[in-house]
N, C-alpha and C positions, 0 to 999 in steps of 0.2 A: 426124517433122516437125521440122524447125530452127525454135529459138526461141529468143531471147535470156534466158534466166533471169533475169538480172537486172531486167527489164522486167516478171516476173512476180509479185509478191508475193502469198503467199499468205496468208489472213486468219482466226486463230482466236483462240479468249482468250488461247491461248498467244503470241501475236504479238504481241497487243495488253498486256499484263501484262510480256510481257520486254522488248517495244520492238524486235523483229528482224522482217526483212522473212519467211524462213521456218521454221516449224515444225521446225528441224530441230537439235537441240541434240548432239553432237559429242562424247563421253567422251572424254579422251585424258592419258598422263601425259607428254606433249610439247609442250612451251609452242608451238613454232612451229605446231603443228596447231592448238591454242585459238585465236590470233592471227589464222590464215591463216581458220578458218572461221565465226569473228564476222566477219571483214571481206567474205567473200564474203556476208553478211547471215543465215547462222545464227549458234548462237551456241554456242562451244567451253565446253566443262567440263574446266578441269584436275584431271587424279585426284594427291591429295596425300598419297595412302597410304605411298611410299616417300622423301619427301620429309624431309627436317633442316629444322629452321628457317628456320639459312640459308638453305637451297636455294630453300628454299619463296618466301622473302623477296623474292631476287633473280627468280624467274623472274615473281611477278607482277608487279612495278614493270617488267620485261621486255616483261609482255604489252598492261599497260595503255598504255605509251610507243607499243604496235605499232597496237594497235586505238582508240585514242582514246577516243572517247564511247562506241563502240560497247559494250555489255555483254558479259560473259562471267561462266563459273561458276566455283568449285570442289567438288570431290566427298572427301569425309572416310569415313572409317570406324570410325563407334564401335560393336562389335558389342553388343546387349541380355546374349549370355552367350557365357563362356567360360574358361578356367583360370585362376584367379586373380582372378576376376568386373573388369566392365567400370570400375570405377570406381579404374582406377588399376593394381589385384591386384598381383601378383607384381611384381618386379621382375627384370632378362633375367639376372642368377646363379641368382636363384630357381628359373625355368623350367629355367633348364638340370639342375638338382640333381634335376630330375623327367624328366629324357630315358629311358629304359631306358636300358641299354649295348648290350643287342639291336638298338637300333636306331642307336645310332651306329655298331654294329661290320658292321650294313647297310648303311650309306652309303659307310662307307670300304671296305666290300667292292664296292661299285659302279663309285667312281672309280680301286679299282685293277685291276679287272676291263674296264676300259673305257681306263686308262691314261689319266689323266688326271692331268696333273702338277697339283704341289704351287704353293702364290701365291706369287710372289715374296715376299723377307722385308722390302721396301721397298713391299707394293704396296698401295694406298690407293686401288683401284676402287670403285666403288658400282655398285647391278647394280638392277635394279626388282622382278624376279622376287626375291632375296633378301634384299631391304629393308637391304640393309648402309648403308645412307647413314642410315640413323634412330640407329647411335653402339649406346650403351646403353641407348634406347629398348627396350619390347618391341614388337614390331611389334602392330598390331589390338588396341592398348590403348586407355584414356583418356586414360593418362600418353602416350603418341604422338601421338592427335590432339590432346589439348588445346591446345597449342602451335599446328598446324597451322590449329584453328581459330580462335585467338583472331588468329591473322595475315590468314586470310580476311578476319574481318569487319573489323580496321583499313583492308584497301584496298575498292578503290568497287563492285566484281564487284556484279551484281546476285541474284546466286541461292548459295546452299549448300544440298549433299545428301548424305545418309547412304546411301552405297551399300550397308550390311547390317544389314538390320533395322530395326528403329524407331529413329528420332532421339531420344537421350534429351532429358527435358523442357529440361532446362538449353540444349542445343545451341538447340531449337526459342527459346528462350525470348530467348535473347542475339542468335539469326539477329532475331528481329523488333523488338528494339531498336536493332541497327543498320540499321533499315531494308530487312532481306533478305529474299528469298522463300526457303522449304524443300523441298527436294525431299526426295523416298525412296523406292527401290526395292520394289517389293511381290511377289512369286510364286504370292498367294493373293489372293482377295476378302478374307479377314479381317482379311492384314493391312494391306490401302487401309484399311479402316475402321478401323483402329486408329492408321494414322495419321494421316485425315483428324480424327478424335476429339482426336489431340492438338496438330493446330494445323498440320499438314502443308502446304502450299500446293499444290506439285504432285506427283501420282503420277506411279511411271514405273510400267507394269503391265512385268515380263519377262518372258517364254518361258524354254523349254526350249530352247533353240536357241541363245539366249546366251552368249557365251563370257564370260568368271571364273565369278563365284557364281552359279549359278541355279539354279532349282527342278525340277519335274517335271510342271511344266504347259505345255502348247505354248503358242503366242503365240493364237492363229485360237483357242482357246477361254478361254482366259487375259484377254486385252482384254475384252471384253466383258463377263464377269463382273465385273472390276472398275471398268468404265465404269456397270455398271447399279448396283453398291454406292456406290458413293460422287457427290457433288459437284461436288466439286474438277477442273480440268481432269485427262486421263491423256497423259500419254506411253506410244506403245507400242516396246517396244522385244524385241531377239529375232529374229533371223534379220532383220533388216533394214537392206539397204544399196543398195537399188535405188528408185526411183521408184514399181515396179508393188507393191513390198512396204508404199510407203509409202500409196501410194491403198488396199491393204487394208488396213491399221491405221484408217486414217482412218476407212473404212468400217464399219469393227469399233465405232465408236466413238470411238477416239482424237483428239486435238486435236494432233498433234504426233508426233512420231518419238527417240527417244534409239539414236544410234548409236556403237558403240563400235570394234566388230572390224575395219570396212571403213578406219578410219585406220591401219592397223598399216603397210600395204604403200607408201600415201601416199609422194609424193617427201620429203617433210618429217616423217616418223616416223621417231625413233630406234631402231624396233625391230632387233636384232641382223640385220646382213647376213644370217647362217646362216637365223636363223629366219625372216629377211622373204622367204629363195628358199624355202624348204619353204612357206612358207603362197601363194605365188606358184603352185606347182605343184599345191598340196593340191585337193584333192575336198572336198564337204559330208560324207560320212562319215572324214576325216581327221579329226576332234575326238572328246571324249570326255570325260564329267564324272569327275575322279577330285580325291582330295583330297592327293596326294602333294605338293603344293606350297603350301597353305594348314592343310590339316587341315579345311576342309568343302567340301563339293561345288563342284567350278568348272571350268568346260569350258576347254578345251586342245588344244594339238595334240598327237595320238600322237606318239611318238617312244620310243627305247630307255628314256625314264627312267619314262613313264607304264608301259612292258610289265613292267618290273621291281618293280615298284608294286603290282602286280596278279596277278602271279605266286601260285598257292595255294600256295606253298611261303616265301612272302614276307614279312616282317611287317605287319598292318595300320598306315597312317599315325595320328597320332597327331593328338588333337584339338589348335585354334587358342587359344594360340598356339606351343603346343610345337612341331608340326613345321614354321612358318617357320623358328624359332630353330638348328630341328635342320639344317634345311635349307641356311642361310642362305650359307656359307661353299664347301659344295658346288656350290653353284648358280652364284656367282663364280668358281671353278674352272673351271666346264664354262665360264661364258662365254668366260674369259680363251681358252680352248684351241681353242675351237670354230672358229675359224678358220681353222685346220689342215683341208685335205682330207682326206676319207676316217679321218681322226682318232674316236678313241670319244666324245670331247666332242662332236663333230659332229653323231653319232646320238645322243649323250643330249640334246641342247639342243631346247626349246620353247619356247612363252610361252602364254598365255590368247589365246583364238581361239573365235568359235563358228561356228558348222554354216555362215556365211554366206562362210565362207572358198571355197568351191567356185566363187563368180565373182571373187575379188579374185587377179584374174589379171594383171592388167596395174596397174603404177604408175605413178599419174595425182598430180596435185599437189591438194591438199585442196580448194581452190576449185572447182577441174572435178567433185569428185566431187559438191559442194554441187551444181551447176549441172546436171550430168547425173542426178541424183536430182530435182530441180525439175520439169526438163523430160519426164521418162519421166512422173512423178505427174500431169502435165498434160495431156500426154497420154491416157495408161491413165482420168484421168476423162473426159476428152470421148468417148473411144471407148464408154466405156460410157453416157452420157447419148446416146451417137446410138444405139445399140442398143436405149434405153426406148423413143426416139424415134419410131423406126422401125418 
């Protein structure tokens, strides 16, 4: 059925609390995608995990100049634990002085086994996958986001979210002084309630289906539980980038949809040419949760660097945030090369992707996708109200 999306708005607390016309909130660490899909009336969350200050600085006064009044997020990452604990810990010599040499002597066994040239001695890239733009930050620190967040809340964004783990009290505490809502990502009923308890605003419930971090609960029984534990509005999110996925979230409970994977292929995402054609091509079983590029579980797309990873003869990856750190420099390599046909950078290169990559087949500009997810949702409900009906 043809229907003008934009004619449709759909109506929940979460529309009425963010001030957007649909339910549909947008993960993405590409400011023109945040811009493009506030303005078609969801509303973008910029992910500012591999972001500088700088960076950070410039792309919101960027985004806010595009979208006007319209709202938009940012998404941070302070994790509850990890090496060197979250409040600061280690600093990035530190970590490094804790790498095995087993595993650095893995990596450079990869890139030379795959021929992968060496960086320029001039080359000052930043890559997202290897958080090189955060300097002498450690990446998934406090010392990392604290910065990132204290620049959120000086601009107008109406929402910040802790995409792993509980939002420490401090973040929660500063979001509601500046006036902001808090989001946080949950993979269990326990822990919505642990962070509706400390002041959360909105849930996102994720699946197993998810591409970065996620858990081991699908979405289809995951929603629900966390809709029935908690209060607070949920965003469902997890395999969803379609219309009919978003009328079952809603169904499940949900007030809302958080989509992240389905912007990757978008005209206006920066994801690397290499990886935007394999995930172009890829199948719903082309992903797989592995932690070779974080150090805890985060779905991705296979490729030569996941098989190598996983190999019993391999070493295991190292917990967050050592193997960014180990990683980090590699990761830059492969992109730099990955260009090259037929090249080993080419089969090593990936990104975060979840299972929902089997329909992001074609690239559509961010606003169509808003509109074509609107209207399938509006659909797939009347068809099913004419079904009770009838």
């Amino acid at each position: 059925m043809e229907r003008d999306a934009e004619e449709a708005p759909v109506k929940t607390r979460i529309t009425e609390i963010l001030g957007i016309e649909f339910p549909v909130l947008a993960f993405s660490h590409c400011r023109d995608v945040v811009a493009a899909v506030s303005k078609a009336g969801g509303m973008g969350v910029l992910g500012a995990v591999a972001h500088s200050p700088e960076s950070l600085e410039i792309d919101l006064d960027w985004i806010e100049a595009e979208v006007g009044d319209r709202p938009y997020g940012v998404d941070v990452i302070i994790p509850a634990s990890l090496t060197g604990g979250a409040d600061g810990g280690y600093s990035l010599d530190d970590v490094r002085q804790l790498i095995p040499a087993t595993h650095i002597d893995f990596v450079d066994d990869i890139l030379a086994r795959y021929d992968v040239p060496p960086l320029p001695v001039d080359d000052s890239s930043e890559s997202l996958t290897s958080f090189g733009s955060l300097g002498d930050a450690t990446p998934f620190s406090a010392d990392a986001a604290g910065a990132q967040l204290e620049i959120a809340l000086a601009h107008r964004g109406a929402f910040v979210a802790n995409a792993l783990g509980p939002p420490p009290q401090y973040m929660i505490d500063a979001a509601k002084d500046a006036g902001k809502l808090v989001g946080a990502l949950a993979g269990r009923a326990v822990h919505a309630e642990r962070h509706q308890a400390a002041g959360v605003d909105i849930i996102i419930a994720q699946g197993y289906e998810a591409g970065g971090h996620t858990g081991e609960i699908g979405s289809m029984v995951l929603i629900p539980e966390i809709v029935d534990a908690v209060d607070v509005p949920v965003l469902g999110a997890g395999g969803i980038g379609r219309g009919r996925q978003m009328a079952a979230a809603m169904a499940l409970g949900a007030e809302g949809v958080w989509c992240g994977s389905v912007w990757l292929t978008t005209a206006e995402a920066e994801t690397h040419p290499v990886v935007k054609d394999k995930m172009l091509e890829a199948t719903s079983s082309d992903t797989m949760r592995s932690r070779s590029l974080t150090g805890k579980p985060a779905r991705m797309l296979k490729s030569a660097w996941t098989e190598e990873w996983h190999r019993d003869d391999t070493p295991d990856p190292l917990q967050m945030p050592l193997q960014p750190v180990l990683t980090r420099t590699a990761q830059r390599r492969i992109e730099r090369a990955a260009h090259t046909a037929g090249s080993g950078a080419e089969k090593l290169a990936n990104y975060f992707v979840g299972q929902i990559v089997g329909t992001m087949n074609q690239s559509k500009t961010s606003a169509q996708v808003v509109y074509e997810i609107i209207e399938e949702f509006i659909d797939s409900v009347e068809s099913l109200a004419a079904r009770i009906e009838s």
